[in-house]
DRENZA-735245 format. One record per residue (C-alpha): residue number from 0; x, y, z. Coordinates in steps of 0.25 Angstrom, whole numbers, plus 2048, in hexadecimal, padded with zeros to 3 digits. Example, Ala and Ser with C-alpha at 12.3 -4.5 7.8 and 13.67 -1.06 7.14 Angstrom:
2
<0, <831, 7EE, 81F>>;
<1, <837, 7FC, 81D>>;
END
This chain:
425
<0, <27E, 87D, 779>>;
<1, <277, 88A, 77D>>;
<2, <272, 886, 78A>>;
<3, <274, 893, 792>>;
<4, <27E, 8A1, 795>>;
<5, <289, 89A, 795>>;
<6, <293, 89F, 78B>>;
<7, <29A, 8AC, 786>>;
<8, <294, 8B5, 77B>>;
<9, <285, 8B8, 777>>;
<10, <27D, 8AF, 76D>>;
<11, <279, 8B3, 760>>;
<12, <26E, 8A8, 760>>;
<13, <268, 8A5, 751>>;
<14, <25A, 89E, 753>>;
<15, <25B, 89C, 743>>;
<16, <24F, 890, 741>>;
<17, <24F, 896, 734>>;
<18, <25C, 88D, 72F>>;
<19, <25E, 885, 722>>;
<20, <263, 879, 72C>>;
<21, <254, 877, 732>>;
<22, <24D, 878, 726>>;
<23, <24A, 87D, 717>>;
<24, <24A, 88D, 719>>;
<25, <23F, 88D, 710>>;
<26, <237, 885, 71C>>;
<27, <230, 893, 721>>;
<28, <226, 88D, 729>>;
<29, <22D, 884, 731>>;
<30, <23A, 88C, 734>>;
<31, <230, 898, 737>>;
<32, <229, 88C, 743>>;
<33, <238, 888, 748>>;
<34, <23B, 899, 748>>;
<35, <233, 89B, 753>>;
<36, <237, 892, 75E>>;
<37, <245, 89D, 75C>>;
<38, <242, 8A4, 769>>;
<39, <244, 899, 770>>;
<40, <254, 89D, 76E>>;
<41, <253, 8A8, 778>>;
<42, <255, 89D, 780>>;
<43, <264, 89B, 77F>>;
<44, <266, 8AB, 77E>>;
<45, <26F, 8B3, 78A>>;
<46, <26F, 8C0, 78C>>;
<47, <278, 8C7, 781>>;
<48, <272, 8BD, 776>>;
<49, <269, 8BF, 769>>;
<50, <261, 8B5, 763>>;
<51, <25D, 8B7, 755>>;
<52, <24F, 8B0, 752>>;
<53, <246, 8AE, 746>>;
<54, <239, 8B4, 74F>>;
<55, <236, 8BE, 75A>>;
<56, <237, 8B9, 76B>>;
<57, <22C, 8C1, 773>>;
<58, <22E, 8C9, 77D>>;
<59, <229, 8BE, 787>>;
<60, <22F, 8B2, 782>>;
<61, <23D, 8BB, 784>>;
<62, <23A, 8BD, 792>>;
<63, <237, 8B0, 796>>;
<64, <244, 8AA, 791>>;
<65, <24C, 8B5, 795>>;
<66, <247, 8B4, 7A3>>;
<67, <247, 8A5, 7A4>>;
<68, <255, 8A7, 79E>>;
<69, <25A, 8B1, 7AA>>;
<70, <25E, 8BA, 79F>>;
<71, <25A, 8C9, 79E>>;
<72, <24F, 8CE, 795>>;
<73, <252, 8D3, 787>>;
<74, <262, 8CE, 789>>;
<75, <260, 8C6, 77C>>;
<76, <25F, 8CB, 76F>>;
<77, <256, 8C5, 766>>;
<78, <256, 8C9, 756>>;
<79, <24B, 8C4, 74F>>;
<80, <24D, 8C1, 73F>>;
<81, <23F, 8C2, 739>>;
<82, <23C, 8B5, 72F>>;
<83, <241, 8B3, 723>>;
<84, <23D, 8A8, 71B>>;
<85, <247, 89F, 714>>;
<86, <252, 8A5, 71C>>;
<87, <25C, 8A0, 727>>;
<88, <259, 8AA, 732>>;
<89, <268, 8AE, 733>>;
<90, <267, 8B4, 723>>;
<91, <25B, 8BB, 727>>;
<92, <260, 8C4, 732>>;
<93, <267, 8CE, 726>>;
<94, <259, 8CE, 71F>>;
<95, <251, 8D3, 72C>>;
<96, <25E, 8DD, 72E>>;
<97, <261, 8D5, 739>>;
<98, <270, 8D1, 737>>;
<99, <276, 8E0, 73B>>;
<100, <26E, 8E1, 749>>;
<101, <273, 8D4, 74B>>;
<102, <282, 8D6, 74A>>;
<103, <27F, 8E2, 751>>;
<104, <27A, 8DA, 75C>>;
<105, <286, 8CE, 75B>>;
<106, <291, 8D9, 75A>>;
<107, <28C, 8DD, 769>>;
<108, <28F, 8CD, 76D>>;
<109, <29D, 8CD, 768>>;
<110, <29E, 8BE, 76D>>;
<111, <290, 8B9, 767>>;
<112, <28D, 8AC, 760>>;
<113, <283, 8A7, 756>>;
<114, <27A, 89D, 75B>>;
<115, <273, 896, 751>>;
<116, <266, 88D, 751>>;
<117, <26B, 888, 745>>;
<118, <278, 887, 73E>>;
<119, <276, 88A, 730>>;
<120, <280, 894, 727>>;
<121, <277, 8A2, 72A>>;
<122, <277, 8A1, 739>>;
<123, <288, 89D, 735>>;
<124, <288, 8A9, 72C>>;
<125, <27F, 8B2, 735>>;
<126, <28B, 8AE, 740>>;
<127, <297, 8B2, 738>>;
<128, <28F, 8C0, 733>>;
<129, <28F, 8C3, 742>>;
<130, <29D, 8BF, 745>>;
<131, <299, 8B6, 74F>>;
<132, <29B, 8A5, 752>>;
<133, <290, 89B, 752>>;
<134, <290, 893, 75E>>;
<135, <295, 88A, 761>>;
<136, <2A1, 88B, 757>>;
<137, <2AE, 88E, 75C>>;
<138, <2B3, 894, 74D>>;
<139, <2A8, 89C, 74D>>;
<140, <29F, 895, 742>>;
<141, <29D, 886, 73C>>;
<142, <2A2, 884, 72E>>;
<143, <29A, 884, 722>>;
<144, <29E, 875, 723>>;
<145, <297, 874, 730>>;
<146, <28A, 87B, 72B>>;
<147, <289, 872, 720>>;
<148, <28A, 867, 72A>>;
<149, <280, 86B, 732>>;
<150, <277, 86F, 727>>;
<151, <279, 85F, 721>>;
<152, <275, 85B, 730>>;
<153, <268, 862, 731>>;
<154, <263, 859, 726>>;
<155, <25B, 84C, 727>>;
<156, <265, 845, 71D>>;
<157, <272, 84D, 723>>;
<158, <26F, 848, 72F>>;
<159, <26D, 839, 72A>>;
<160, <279, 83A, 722>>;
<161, <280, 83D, 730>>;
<162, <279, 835, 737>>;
<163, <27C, 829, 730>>;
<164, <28B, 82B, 72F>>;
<165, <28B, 82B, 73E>>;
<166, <283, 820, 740>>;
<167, <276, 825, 744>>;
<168, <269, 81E, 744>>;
<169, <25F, 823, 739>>;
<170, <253, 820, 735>>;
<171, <252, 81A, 727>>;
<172, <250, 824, 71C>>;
<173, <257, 82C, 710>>;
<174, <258, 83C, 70D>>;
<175, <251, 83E, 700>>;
<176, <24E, 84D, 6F7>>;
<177, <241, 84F, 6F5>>;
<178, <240, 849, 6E7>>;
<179, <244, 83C, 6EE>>;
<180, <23B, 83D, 6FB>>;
<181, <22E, 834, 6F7>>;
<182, <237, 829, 6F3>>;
<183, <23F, 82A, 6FE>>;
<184, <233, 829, 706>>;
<185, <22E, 81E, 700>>;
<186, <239, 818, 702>>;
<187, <23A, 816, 70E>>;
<188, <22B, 815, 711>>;
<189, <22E, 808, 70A>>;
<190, <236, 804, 715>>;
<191, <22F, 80C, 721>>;
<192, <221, 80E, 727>>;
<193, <223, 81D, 727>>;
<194, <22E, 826, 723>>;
<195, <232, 835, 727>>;
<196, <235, 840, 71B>>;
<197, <23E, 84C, 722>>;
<198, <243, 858, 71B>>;
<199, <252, 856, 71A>>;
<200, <253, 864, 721>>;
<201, <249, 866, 72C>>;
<202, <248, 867, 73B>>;
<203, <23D, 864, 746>>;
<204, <237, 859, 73E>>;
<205, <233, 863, 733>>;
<206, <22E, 85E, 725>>;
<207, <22E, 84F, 72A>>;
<208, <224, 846, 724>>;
<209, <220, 839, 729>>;
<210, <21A, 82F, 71E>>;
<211, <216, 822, 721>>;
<212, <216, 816, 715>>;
<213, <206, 81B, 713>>;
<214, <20A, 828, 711>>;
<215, <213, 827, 704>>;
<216, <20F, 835, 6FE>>;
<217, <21B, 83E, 6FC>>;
<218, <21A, 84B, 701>>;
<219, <211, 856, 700>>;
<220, <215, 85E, 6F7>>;
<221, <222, 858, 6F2>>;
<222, <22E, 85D, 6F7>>;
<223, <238, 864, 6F0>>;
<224, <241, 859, 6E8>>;
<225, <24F, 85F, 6EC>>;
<226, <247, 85E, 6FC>>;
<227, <24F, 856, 704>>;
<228, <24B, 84C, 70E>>;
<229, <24D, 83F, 718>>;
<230, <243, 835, 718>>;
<231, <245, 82A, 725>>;
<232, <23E, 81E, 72B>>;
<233, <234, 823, 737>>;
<234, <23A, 81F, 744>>;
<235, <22E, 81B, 74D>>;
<236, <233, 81F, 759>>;
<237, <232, 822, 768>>;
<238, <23A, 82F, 76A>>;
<239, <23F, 83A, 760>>;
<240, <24C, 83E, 767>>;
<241, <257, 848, 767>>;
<242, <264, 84B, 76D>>;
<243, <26C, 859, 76C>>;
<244, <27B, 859, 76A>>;
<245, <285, 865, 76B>>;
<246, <292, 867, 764>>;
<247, <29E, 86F, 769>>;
<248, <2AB, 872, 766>>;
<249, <2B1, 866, 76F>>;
<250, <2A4, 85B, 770>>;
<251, <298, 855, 76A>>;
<252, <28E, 855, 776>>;
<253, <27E, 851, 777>>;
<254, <278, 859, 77F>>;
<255, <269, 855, 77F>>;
<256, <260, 84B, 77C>>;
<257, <251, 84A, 77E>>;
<258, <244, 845, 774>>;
<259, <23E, 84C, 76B>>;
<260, <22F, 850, 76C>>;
<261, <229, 84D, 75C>>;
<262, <21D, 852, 757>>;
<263, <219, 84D, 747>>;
<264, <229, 84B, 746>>;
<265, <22C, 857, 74A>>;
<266, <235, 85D, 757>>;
<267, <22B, 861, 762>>;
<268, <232, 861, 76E>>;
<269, <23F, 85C, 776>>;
<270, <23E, 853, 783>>;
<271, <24D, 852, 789>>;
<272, <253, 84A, 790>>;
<273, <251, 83F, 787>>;
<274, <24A, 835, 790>>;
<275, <244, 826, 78B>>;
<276, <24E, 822, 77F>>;
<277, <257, 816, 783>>;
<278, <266, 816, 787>>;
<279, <26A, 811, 77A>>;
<280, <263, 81C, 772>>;
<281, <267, 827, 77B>>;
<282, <275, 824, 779>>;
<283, <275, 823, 76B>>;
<284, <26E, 830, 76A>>;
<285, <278, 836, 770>>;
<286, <282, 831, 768>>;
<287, <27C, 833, 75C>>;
<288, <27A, 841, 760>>;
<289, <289, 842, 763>>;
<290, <28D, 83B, 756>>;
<291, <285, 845, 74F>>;
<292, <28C, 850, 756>>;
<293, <299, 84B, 754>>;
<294, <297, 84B, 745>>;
<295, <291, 859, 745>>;
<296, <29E, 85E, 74D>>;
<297, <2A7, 859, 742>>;
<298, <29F, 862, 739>>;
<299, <2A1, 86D, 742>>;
<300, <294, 86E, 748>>;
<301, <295, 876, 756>>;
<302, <287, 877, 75F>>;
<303, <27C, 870, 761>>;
<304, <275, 864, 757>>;
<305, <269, 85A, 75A>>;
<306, <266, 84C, 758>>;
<307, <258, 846, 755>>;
<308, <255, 836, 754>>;
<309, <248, 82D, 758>>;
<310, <248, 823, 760>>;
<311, <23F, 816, 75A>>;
<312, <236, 80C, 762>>;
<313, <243, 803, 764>>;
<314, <24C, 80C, 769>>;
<315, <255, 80F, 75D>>;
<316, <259, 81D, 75B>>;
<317, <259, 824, 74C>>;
<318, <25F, 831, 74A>>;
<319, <258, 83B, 742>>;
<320, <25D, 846, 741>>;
<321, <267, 852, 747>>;
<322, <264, 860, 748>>;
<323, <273, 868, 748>>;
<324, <26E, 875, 74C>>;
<325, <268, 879, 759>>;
<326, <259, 872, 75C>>;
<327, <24C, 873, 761>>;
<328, <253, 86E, 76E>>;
<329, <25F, 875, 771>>;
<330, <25A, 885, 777>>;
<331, <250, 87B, 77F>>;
<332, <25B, 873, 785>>;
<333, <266, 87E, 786>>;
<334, <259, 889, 78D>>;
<335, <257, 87C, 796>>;
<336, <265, 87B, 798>>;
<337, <266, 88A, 79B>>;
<338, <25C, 88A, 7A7>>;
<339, <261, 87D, 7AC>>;
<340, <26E, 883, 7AF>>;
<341, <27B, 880, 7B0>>;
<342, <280, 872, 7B8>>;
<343, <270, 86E, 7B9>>;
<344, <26B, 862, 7B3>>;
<345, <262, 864, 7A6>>;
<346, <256, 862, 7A9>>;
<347, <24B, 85A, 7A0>>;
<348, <245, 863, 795>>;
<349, <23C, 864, 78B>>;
<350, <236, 86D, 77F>>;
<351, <229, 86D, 777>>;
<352, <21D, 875, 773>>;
<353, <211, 876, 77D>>;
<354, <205, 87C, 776>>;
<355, <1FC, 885, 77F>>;
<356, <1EC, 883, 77E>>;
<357, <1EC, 890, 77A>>;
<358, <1F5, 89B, 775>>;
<359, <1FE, 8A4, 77F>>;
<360, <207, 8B0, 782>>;
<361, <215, 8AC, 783>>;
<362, <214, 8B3, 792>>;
<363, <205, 8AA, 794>>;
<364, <20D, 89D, 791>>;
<365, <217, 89F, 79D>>;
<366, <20D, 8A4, 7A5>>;
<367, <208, 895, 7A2>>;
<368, <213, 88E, 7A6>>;
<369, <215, 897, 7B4>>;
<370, <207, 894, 7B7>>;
<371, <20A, 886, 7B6>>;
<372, <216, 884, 7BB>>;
<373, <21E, 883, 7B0>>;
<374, <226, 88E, 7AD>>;
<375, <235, 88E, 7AC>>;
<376, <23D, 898, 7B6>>;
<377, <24A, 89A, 7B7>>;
<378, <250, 892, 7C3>>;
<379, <244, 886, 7BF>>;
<380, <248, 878, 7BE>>;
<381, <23A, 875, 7B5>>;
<382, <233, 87B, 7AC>>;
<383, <22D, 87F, 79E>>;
<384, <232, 88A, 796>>;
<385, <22D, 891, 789>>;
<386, <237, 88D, 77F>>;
<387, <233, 898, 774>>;
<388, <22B, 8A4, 773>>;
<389, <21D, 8A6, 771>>;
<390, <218, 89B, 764>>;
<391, <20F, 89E, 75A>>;
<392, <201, 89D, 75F>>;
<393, <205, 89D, 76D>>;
<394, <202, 88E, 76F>>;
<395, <20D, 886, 76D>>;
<396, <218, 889, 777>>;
<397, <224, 884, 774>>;
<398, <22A, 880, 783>>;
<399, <237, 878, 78A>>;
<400, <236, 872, 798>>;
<401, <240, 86C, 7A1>>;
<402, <23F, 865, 7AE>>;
<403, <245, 85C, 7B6>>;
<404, <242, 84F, 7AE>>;
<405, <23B, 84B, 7A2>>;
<406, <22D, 847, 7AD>>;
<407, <22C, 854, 7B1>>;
<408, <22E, 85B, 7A3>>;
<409, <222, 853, 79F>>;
<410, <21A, 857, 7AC>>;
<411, <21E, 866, 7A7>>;
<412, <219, 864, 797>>;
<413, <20D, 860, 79D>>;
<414, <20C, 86D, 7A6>>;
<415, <20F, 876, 79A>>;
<416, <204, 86F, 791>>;
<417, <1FB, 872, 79D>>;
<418, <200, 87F, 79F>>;
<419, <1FB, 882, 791>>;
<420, <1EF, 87D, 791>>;
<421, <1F3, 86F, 78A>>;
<422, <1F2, 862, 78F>>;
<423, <1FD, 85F, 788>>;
<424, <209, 865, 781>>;
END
């Protein structure tokens, strides 16, 4: 994990949302959404670094972090490759004549490495034109076996086909192509009260369909029949959990756990540590989790992978799915990790979006949160930071908090909604 300047050599950090391992390329709308929450990877920069995002940081949002970062003002270079639909963003550097500025820049880092939010073959190929190694891979770069494993993974029905090899809990269901898909939900509507339709190839809950028995039309319009998709069971459940594994050369190692904030089915936020799940549960989470990874390190998979799973009214634990690429989570808990610091115990910490009454500057939000006592300094034990720049509209500020216990974090959620005129977040 990136969780602060530790380390030799500067990162080449690839914030490329735009991947065929989150979703269908010709998904415009959505990669464009999931593009804008890039800045929030000047987060894990040091001085001597470049981060290459899909969209613009203001000049404000680049002060703040650098400042709560302890880091000088304009030691970062930031490349920003204009969007280009259909496109993985590595691919699109050459056609914004990008690609020669930036093997200028990297031929200054002799000993840079390519971080990448996902990897997919153009951020591997964009690694090799610059004749540098991904992290964390000791040979330089993972195989084309590897990527095709992790590709496989990042699937609904890859993930089950895994899953149930290693013994996994699953809800019941069945992968279909689109021409399959109303009998396969039918199917199992036979059998259920209500049943979930995923795209085989999506992330944050994008796509998903609930249908209950009353609701038997198939989908509006039709989708393609050579689609793919997983139809499941619903789990009612009491906690949609997650827990975040690393793999390195020598170990399997989980790193975090926490719940997972859900709004219509999709990801809204992240509450870690994972509190109020029995022992039993917890323990096979974690163990799940390092099964997974294990698999994944046969592959040759290097770096950091996720896995997701509800927890029903019972008790019983269900695994879901596995994101092998770096999450919503992971620049949250390494910048929490960062100003932590070394030796001192991680604190309890949160993320989510907390949407102003009306809209603001990016310099009028913190001055809300200083006026209420909430804003992060460096050397602070508490606090709430902007996690991202400015969002569209000005209303819906994406945030993370950390405190001392998960008592206190709410007792801070609550003060940023006030701060923002809401009663609630």
């Amino acid at each position: 994990m990136i969780t602060g300047p530790a380390g030799r050599g500067s990162l080449v950090i690839l914030a490329n949302f735009v991947s065929p391992l989150a979703a269908d390329l010709r998904e415009e709308q959505i990669l464009r959404q999931w593009s804008e929450q890039a800045p929030r990877k000047l987060w894990l920069t040091r001085p001597g670094d470049v981060l290459i995002s899909p969209v613009p940081l203001s000049d404000p949002f680049r002060r703040y972090v650098f400042h709560r970062l302890g880091i000088p003002d304009g030691s970062v270079t930031v490349v920003v490759v204009p969007d280009t639909p259909h496109v993985p963003m590595p691919e699109a550097l050459a056609g914004h004549g990008l690609l020669e500025p930036l093997r200028a820049l990297v031929g200054e880092r002799p000993t840079a490495r390519l971080l990448p939010t996902a990897l997919d073959e153009a951020a591997v190929a964009l690694a090799a034109d610059l004749r540098i190694p991904v992290l964390p891979y000791e040979a330089g770069a993972p195989s084309a076996a590897t990527l095709r494993a992790v590709a496989g993974m990042n699937t609904k029905s890859g993930f089950r086909t895994v899953a149930r090899s290693l013994g996994l809990r699953l809800p019941r269901g069945r992968s279909c192509t689109g021409a399959e898909l109303g009998r396969a939900t039918g199917a199992l509507l036979d059998a259920h009260e209500r049943v979930v339709v995923k795209p085989d190839r999506s992330a944050g809950g994008h796509g998903l369909r609930f249908v209950t028995r009353s609701e038997r039309s198939p989908a509006q319009p039709p989708p393609p029949p050579d689609s793919h998709w997983v139809v499941e069971e619903y789990v009612d459940h009491t906690a949609a959990v997650s827990a975040q594994g690393h793999i390195s050369a020598d170990r399997v190692e989980v790193t975090y756990d926490g719940e997972m904030r859900m709004s219509g089915g999709s990801f809204a936020g992240y509450r870690s540590p994972l509190a109020g799940l029995s022992g039993p549960a917890c323990g096979e989470l974690t163990a799940w989790t390092r099964a997974l990874g294990r698999k994944l390190a046969l592959d040759g998979y290097r770096g950091a992978y996720s896995l997701d799973a509800l927890s029903a009214h019972d008790g019983t634990l269900y695994a879901l799915e596995c994101n092998v690429r770096r999450t919503a989570t992971t620049t949250a808990h390494a910048l929490v990790s960062r100003l932590t610091g070394a030796g001192r115990p991680m604190p309890a910490w949160a993320t989510g979006t907390a949407v102003a009454a009306a809209p603001l500057s990016f310099d009028a939000a913190v001055a809300r949160l200083t006026g209420a006592g909430l804003d992060f300094r460096p050397g602070d034990a508490e606090g709430v930071l902007l996690y991202t720049d400015r969002p569209a509209g000005g209303s819906g500020w994406r945030y993370t908090a950390l405190a001392t216990d998960h008592a206190r974090l709410t007792e801070l959620e609550a003060g940023l909604a006030a701060a923002l005129g809401r009663k609630d977040l």
